[in-house]
N, C-alpha and C positions, 0 to 999 in steps of 0.2 A: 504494500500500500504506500501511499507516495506522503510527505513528510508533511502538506496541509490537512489531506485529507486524513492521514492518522490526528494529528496533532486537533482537527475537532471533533474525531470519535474519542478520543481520549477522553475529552472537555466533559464531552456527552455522558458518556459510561460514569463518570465522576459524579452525578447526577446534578450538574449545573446546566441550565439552559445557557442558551446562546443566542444573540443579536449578530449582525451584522456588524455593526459599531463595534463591538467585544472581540468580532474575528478578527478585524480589520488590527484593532488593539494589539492584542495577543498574539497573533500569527499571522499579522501580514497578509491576510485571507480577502479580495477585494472582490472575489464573483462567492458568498457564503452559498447561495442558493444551488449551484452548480454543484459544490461537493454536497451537500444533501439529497440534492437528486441521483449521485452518483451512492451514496449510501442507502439512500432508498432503493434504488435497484439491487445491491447487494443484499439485499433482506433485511436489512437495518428498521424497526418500527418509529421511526420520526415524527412525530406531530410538530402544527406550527399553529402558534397562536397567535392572531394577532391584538394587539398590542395598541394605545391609543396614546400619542405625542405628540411634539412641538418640533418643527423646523426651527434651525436657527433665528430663522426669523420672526419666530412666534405663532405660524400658520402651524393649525390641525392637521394630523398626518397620521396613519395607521403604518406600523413596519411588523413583522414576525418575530416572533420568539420562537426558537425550537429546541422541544426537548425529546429524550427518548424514552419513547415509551416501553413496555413490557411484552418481553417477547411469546411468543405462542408455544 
């Protein structure tokens, strides 16, 4: 597995969710959604929450939180 996308199953497995902002933070992670889809493919149970915030500029905005969920 390649060194981003360990580096946010780790996060996950840890049982911390994740943002984008927090990827970006931690591991340099600029497309977060991309490896989630590619661990969701691996059988990975991902949920995404979203999430209700402020753009820098003080405008409403909805972003994802993902966490992992329990496996089958």
């Amino acid at each position: 597995m390649r060194g981003q996308r360990n580096a946010v199953l780790n996060h996950l497995k840890s049982g911390y969710p994740i943002t984008s902002k927090e990827a970006f933070e931690k591991y340099r992670v600029t497309r977060l959604s991309a490896i989630i889809h590619d661990l969701r493919n691996m059988g990975y149970p991902i949920h995404s929450i979203m999430v209700d915030g402020k753009t820098r500029f003080g405008d409403s905005t909805k972003y994802a939180k993902y966490i992992l969920g329990k496996e089958d």
